[in-house]
N, C-alpha and C positions, 0 to 999 in steps of 0.2 A: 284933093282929099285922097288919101289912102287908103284902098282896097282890103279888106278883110276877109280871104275864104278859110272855111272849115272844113276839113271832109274826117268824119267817124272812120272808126276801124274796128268790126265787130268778131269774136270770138267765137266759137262752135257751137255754144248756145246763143247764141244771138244778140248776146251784152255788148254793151258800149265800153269800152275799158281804155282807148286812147284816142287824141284829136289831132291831127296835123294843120298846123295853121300856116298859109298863105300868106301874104302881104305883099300886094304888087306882083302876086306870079311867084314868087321867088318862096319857098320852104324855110320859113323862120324859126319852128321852134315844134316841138311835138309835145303835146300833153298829157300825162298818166291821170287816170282815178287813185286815186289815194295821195298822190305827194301833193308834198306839201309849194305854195310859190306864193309869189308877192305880187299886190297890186299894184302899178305903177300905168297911173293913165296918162296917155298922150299929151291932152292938154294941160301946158304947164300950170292954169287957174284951176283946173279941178281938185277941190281938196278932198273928200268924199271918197270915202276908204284909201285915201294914199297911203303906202306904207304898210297895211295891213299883211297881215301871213294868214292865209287858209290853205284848207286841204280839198280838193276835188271832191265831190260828194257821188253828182252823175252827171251823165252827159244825157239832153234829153234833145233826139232827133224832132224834125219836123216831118213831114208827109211827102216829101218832094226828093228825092233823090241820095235822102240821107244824109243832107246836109243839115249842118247846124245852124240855131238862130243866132243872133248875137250874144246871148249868154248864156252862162254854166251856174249849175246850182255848185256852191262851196260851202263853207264853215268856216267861221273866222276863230283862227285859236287864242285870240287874247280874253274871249269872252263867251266862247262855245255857242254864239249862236248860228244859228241857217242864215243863206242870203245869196245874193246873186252877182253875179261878175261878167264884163265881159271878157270874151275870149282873147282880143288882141291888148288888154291890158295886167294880163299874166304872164309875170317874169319867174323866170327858176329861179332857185336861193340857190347862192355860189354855195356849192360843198364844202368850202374849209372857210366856211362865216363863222365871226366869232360871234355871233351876236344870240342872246341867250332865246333859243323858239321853239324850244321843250320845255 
């Protein structure tokens, strides 16, 4: 099973505004508050938000070193609701997609 670490990265006020994610050691992917990215989870059976586009909402620390739980609060934009995700199943959206997510 494959490893998942978070570590926050706080601003002068003390906001959470981006996540560097881990997987096996290795720096995979880094996470802004506000962009937007797609869910794509690991397991090929999981169908439960595959595919969806949300936007970061926040990042909400736990009590331990400032790391993160396994998930992030997002907003899914096909339907504006709140909801939650985990961290290692948020892919960026390629930049020159044609695919219509405005």
């Amino acid at each position: 099973m494959r490893k998942c670490d978070v570590k926050l990265v706080e601003d002068h006020d003390g906001e959470f505004w981006k996540a560097k994610i881990k997987v096996d050691g290795v720096i995979k992917r880094t996470l802004y508050m506000g962009n937007k990215y797609i869910i794509k989870p690991r397991n090929p059976l999981t169908k439960r938000n595959r595919d969806r586009i949300v936007t970061i909402r926040k990042f909400v620390p736990d009590n331990y070193d400032k790391n993160i739980q396994a998930y992030v609060s997002v907003k899914f934009l096909d339907n504006n609701s709140v909801g939650r995700a985990k961290f290692c199943e948020l892919e960026e959206i390629a930049p020159n997609s044609t695919s219509d997510i405005d």
